[in-house]
Structure formats: C-alpha cells, structure tokens
Phi, psi and omega in degrees: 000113162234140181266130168278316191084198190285143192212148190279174143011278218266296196274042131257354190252291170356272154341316173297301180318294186290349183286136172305277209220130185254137198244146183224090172271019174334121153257030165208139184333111184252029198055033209045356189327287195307306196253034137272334231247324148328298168278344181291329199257009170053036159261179167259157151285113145333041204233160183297125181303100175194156197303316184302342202257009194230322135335289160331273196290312188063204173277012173271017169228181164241131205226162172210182203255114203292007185224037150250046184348328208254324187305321209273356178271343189258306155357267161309316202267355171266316164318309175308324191296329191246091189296003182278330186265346170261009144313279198298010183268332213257341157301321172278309175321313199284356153290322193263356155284313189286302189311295171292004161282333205276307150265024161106039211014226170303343190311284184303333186292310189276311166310321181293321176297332195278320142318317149299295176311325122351295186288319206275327205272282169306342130341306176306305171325302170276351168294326163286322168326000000 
C-alpha cells in the first residue's frame, strides 16, 4: 500500500496503471472521484461498505467495512488472491462508467436539485411576505 499524496494528470494515470487494486476506504460521500476515476483506468475496487459508495460503485466493488481493519485485510487479500474476481470488478466498472457517461454523469442530478432548492427557497419567501 502506498499514499502518493497530490499527483498530476499523466502520474495519476500512470499510477492507476500499475496499481493492483484501487481503495476508498471513506465513510463520508466523496462525490465519487476515486471510483470513477478507478473504473474509467479499469482497476479494480475496494471500497468502504457504505450507502454512497454502493450508490456509486454498484457491483463494480468489493466492499468492506472501514472501521474494521481486519475486515479490510481479509478483503484486500482475498481480492488480490482472485484474479477471476478482479475481472468481473474492472467489467462492471466499464458498465457502470459507460451508463454514467451515457448519462451525463451528475449534471443533470445536481441541476434538478438545485432547482429544487430554488423552488423551495422561494416558496419560503413568499410565504414570510
């Protein structure tokens, strides 16, 4: 396991390349970066068992539970262990990449909210009038 720290472009895509397996152990919602950014370079995933990342991730991970250490060790090393399974990891990402390109990623999710939240903000308003 090694932390790179901040890396540019061409040595995060590097760095994606050589990697075995890419890990999010977050237990809070990071917009997704790491396992978009994991499945667009076709590794496979890690990630911590928690509702964003499986909103995110789908079957395109393996999850464990982040505040177990042993969990994520019993995890990682049975993923390392089954290259059958990290196929079918880095197969579903490229579905689950495509399906959010396909729909424009997040774009449209955050314009309908932010609209909502418009509506709502002026609703308040004239309702204090």
């Amino acid at each position: 396991i090694r932390a790179l720290g901040t890396l540019g472009r061409a040595e995060l895509g590097r760095a994606y390349s050589l990697s075995d397996l890419v890990v999010q152990p977050s237990l809070a919602e990071s917009g997704g970066l790491v396992p978009g950014e994991a499945m667009s370079a076709g590794r496979p995933l890690l990630a911590a068992d928690r509702p964003w990342a499986r909103d995110v991730c789908g079957e395109a991970a393996e999850y464990f539970e982040p505040k177990m250490t042993g969990d994520f060790a019993r995890a990682a090393s049975e993923l390392l262990a089954d290259e059958e399974k990290r196929e079918a990891l880095v197969e579903a990402g490229r579905g689950v990449w495509e399906r959010r390109r396909l729909l424009g990623g997040y774009q449209p999710l955050v314009e309908c909210l932010y609209g909502v939240a418009r509506q709502q903000q002026r609703h308040s308003s004239s309702a204090r009038s």
